[in-house]
PLY file of the C-alpha trace (Angstrom):
ply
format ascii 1.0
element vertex 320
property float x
property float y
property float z
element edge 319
property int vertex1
property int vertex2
end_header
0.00 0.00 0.00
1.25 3.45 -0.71
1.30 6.14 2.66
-0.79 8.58 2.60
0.31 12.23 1.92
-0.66 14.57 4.69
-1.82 18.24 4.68
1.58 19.77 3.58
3.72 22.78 5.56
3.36 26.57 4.84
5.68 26.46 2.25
7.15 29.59 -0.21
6.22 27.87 -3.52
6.20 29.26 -7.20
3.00 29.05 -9.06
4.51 27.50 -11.97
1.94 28.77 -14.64
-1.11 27.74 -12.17
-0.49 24.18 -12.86
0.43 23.22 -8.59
-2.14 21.22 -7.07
-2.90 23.42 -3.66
-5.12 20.51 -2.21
-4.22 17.68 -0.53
-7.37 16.44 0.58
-7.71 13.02 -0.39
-6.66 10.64 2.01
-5.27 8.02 -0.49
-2.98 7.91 -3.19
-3.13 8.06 -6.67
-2.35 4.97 -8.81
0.72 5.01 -10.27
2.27 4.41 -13.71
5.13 3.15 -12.44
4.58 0.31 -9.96
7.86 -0.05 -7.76
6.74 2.00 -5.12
3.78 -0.35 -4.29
4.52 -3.50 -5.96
6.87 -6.71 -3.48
10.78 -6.54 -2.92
13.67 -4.94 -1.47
15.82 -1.82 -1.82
19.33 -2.13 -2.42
21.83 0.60 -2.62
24.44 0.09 -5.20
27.33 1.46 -7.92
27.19 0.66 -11.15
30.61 2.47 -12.41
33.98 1.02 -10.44
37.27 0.04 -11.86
39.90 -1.95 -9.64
43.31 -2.62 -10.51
42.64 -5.14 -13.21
42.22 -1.64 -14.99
43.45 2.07 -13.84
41.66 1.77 -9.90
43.74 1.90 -7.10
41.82 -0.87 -5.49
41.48 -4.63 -5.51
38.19 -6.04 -5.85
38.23 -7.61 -2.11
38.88 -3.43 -1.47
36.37 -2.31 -3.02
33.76 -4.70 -1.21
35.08 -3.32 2.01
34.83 0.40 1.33
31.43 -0.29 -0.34
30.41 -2.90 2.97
31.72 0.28 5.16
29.21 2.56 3.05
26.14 0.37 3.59
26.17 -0.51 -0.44
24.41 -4.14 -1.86
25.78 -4.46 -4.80
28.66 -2.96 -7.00
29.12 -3.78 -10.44
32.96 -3.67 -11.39
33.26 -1.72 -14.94
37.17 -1.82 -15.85
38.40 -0.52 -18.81
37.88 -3.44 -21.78
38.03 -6.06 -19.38
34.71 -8.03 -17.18
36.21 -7.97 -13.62
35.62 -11.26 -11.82
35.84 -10.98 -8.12
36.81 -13.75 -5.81
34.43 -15.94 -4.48
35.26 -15.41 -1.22
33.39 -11.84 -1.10
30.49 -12.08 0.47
29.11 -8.59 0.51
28.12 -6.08 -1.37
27.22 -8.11 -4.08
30.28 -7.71 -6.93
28.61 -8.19 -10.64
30.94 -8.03 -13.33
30.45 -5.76 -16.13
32.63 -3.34 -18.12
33.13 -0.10 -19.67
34.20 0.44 -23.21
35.75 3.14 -24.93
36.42 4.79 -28.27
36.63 7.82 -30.48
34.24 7.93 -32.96
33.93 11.32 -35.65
35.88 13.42 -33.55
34.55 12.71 -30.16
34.58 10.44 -27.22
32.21 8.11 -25.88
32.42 5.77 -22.82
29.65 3.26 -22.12
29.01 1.29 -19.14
27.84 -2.60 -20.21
26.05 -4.36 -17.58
24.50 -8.10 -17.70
27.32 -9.26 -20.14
28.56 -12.59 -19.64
31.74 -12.58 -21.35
34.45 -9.90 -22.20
33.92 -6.95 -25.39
37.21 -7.39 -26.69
39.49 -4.15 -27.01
38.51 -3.10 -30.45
35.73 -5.46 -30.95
32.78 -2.18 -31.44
34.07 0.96 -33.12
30.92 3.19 -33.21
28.32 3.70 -31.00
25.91 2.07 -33.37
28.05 -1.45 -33.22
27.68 -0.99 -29.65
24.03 -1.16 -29.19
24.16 -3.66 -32.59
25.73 -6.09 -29.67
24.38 -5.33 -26.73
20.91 -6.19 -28.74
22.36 -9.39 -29.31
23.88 -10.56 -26.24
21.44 -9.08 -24.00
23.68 -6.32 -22.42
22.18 -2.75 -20.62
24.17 -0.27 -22.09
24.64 3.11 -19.88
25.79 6.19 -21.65
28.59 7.29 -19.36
29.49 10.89 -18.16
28.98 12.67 -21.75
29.42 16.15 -20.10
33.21 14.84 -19.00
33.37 14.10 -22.61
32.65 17.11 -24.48
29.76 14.90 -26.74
26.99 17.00 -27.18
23.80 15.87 -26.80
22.60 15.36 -30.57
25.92 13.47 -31.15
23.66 10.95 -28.61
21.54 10.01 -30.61
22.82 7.59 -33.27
22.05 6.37 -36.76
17.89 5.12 -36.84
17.16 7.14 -34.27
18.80 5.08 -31.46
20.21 6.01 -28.14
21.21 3.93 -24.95
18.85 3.29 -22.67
21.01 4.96 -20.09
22.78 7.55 -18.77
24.89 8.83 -16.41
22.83 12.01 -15.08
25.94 12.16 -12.30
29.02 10.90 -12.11
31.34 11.39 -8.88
34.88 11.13 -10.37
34.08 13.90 -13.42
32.39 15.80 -11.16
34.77 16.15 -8.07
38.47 15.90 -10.42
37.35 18.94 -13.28
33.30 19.66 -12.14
32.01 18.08 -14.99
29.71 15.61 -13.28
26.29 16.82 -14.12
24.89 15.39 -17.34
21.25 16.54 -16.56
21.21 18.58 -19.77
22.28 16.19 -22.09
19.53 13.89 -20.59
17.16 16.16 -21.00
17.55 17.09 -24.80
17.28 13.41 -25.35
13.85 13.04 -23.21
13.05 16.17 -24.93
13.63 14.62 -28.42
11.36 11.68 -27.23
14.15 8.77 -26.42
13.26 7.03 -23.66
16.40 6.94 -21.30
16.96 5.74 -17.82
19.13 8.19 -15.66
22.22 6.82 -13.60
24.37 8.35 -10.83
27.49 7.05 -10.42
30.88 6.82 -8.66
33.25 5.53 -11.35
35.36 5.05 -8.81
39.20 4.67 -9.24
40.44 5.63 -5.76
39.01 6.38 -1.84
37.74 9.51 -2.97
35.58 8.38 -5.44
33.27 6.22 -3.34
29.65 7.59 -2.20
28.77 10.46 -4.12
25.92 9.38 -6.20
24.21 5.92 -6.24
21.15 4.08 -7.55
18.45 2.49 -5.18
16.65 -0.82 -6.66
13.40 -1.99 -6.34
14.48 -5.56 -6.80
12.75 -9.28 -6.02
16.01 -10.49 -4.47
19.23 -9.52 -3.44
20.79 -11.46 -6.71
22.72 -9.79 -9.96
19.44 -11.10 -12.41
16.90 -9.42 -10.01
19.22 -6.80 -9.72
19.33 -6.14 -13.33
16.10 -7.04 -14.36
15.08 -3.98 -12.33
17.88 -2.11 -13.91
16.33 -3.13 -17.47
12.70 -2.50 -16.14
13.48 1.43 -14.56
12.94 0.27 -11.40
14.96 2.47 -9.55
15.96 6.11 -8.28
19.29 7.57 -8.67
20.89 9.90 -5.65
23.28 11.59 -3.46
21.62 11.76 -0.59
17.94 12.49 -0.67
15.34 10.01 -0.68
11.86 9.63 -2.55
9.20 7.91 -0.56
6.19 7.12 -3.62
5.65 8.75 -6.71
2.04 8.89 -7.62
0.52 9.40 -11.18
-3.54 9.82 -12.16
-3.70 11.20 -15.21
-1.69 14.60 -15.52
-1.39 14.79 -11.97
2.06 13.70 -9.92
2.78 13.17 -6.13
5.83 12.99 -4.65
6.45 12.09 -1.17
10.05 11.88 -0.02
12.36 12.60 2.99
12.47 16.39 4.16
13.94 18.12 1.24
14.29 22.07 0.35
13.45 21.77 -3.31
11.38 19.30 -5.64
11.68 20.10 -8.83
9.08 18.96 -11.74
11.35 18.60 -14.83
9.98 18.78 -18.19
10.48 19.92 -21.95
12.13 23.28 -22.66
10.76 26.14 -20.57
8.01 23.92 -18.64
7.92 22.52 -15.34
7.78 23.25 -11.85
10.26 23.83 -8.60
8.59 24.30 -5.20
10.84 25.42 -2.91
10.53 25.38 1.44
14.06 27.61 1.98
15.15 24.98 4.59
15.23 20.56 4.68
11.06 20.89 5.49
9.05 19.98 2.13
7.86 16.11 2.29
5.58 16.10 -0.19
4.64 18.23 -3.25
2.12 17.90 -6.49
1.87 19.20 -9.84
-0.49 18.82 -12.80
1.56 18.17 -15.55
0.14 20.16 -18.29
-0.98 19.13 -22.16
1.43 19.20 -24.78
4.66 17.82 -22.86
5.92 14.06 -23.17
7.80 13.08 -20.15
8.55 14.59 -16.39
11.32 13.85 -14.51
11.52 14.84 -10.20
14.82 15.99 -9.04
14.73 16.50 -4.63
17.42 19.08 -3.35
19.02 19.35 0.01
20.16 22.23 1.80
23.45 20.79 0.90
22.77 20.99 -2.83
22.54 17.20 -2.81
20.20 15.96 -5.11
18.08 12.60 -5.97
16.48 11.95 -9.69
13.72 9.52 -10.38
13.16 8.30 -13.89
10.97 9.64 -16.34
7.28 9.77 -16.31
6.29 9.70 -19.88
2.70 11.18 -21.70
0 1
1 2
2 3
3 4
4 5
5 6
6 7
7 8
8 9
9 10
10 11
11 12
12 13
13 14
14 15
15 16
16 17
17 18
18 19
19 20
20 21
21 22
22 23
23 24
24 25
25 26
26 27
27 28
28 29
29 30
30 31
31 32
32 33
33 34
34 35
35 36
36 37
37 38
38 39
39 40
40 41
41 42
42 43
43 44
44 45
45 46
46 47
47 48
48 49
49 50
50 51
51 52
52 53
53 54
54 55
55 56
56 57
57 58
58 59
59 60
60 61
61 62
62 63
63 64
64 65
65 66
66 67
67 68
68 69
69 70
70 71
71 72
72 73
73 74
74 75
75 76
76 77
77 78
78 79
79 80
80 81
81 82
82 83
83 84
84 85
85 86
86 87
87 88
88 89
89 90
90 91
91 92
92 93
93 94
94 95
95 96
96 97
97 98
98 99
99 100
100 101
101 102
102 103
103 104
104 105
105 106
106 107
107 108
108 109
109 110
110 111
111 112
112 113
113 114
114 115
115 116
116 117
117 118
118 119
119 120
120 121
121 122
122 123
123 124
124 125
125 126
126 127
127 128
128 129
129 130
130 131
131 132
132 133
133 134
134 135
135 136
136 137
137 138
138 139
139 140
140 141
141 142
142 143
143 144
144 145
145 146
146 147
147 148
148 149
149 150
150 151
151 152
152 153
153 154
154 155
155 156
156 157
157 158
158 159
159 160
160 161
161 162
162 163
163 164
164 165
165 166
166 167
167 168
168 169
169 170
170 171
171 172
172 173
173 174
174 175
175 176
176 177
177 178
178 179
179 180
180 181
181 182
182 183
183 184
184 185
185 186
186 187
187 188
188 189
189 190
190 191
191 192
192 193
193 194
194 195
195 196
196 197
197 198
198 199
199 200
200 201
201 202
202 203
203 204
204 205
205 206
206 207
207 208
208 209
209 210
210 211
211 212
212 213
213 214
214 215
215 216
216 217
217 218
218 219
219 220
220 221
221 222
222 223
223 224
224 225
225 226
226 227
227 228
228 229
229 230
230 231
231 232
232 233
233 234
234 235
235 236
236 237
237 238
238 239
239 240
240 241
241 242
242 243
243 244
244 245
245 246
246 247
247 248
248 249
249 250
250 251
251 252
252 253
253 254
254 255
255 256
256 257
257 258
258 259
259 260
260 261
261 262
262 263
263 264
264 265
265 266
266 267
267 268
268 269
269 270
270 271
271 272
272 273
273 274
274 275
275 276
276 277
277 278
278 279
279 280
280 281
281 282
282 283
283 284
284 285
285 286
286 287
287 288
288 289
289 290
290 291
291 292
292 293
293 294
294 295
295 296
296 297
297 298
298 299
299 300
300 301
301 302
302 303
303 304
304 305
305 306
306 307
307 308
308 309
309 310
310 311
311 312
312 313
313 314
314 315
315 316
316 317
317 318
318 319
């Protein structure tokens, strides 16, 4: 069952074109498009972007499962460079998946992608475009995660590749860009491709190579078990938030109208195409809950909470 929302604070909030629900009467919630919130299972915290030093990380795997342990992660997939990472058997927890990243210059500009759910190693070499990438991962069954574009310099319509394809994720944050040269943020190119009408999944991410890398931005699963094919068969199905700190509680949909309830936050914001959308602000770590009519003519909404700290939690898109 989903909580109820109660009567929310006096808060300082925008009027957002008229289009913010100011009652709160109803004592249950809304049925949702997207079932996770209501539906059977467990949350797990976990990092989908690690290397170790089978790569260019400072770490071993056995490490890496102790700084994540310490940091109350579940599962960590390890994503070195052209090579799938196996980790002892003798680690017990978090949870180490192997995966890997692959990279490549392609027209004059770098691209990095994140492969989860593969069961053997992508040769160095073995995709040369971005288009041979998602060829494969097609094939073999492999979530492909577009990772930190921002980091490097790809713009967003460089994204999107022959037919009209795009991965189906993307790294919205990534710790290590965003902490060595501030380049962490991809929110922009995610939105241009939401905008454009791909349907993409947003990731944060450590891509940890070192100590101070590990816990800045992490996704929390909505899975049936705590094993790597419930794991990613919630990847694959968007169940999941991504975040740095703040936590959602439900997310509620009935027609055009969204409710969010989530740990005390200063900001949710109701991201949506171009100049649309909605932030409600409290000034301090106060707002709980918040609701917006999402109005005709846009195709997908996105919620973003903000701290007082400027920390920030994404869900994935709601799509009209």
């Amino acid at each position: 069952m989903y909580p109820t929302f109660p009567t929310p604070p006096v808060i300082n909030l925008c009027k957002c074109m008229t289009n913010i629900v100011d009652s709160y009467e109803r004592k249950e919630i809304m049925k949702t498009n997207d079932t996770m919130w209501k539906d059977k299972g467990i949350w797990l915290k976990g990092n989908t972007h690690t290397h170790t030093t089978n790569s260019d990380g400072k770490f071993t795997t056995g490490e890496i499962a102790a700084e994540y342990e310490s940091h109350g992660y579940d599962f960590v997939f390890l994503t070195d460079h052209e090579k799938r990472t196996v980790p002892a058997k003798s680690i017990r927890k978090p949870l180490m998946i192997p995966a890997e990243e692959i990279g490549f210059s392609f027209k004059g500009y770098a691209y990095h992608f994140v492969c989860l759910g593969l069961k053997k190693e992508w040769a160095r070499g073995s995709c040369r475009s971005p288009a041979q990438v998602l060829a494969r991962a097609r094939r073999e069954g492999v979530f492909i995660v577009h990772a930190h574009p921002y980091w490097c310099g790809t713009p967003s319509d460089k994204c999107v590749y022959p037919g009209g394809l795009a991965c189906p994720g993307m790294e919205v944050y990534n710790t290590v860009c965003d902490r060595l040269i501030a380049k962490g943020y991809s929110n922009v190119h995610w939105d241009d491709l939401l905008d454009a009408g791909q349907h993409v999944l947003g990731f944060a991410a450590d891509d940890t190579h070192n100590a101070a890398h590990i816990a800045g931005g992490w996704i929390m699963v909505k899975a049936r078990n705590r094993t790597p094919a419930a794991i990613m068969a919630a990847i694959r199905s968007g169940r999941f938030y991504s975040s740095q700190g703040p936590a959602f509680k439900a997310i509620a949909v009935r027609g055009r109208e969204i409710k969010v309830a989530c740990l005390p936050v200063m900001r949710i914001n109701f991201i949506t195409n171009r100049y649309r959308g909605c932030s409600l602000s409290a000034g301090i770590d106060n707002l709980t809950i918040a609701a917006w009519n999402a109005p005709q003519g846009i195709s997908y909404v996105r919620i973003e909470l903000v701290s007082a700290t400027g920390k920030r939690a994404w869900s994935n898109p709601i799509y009209f």
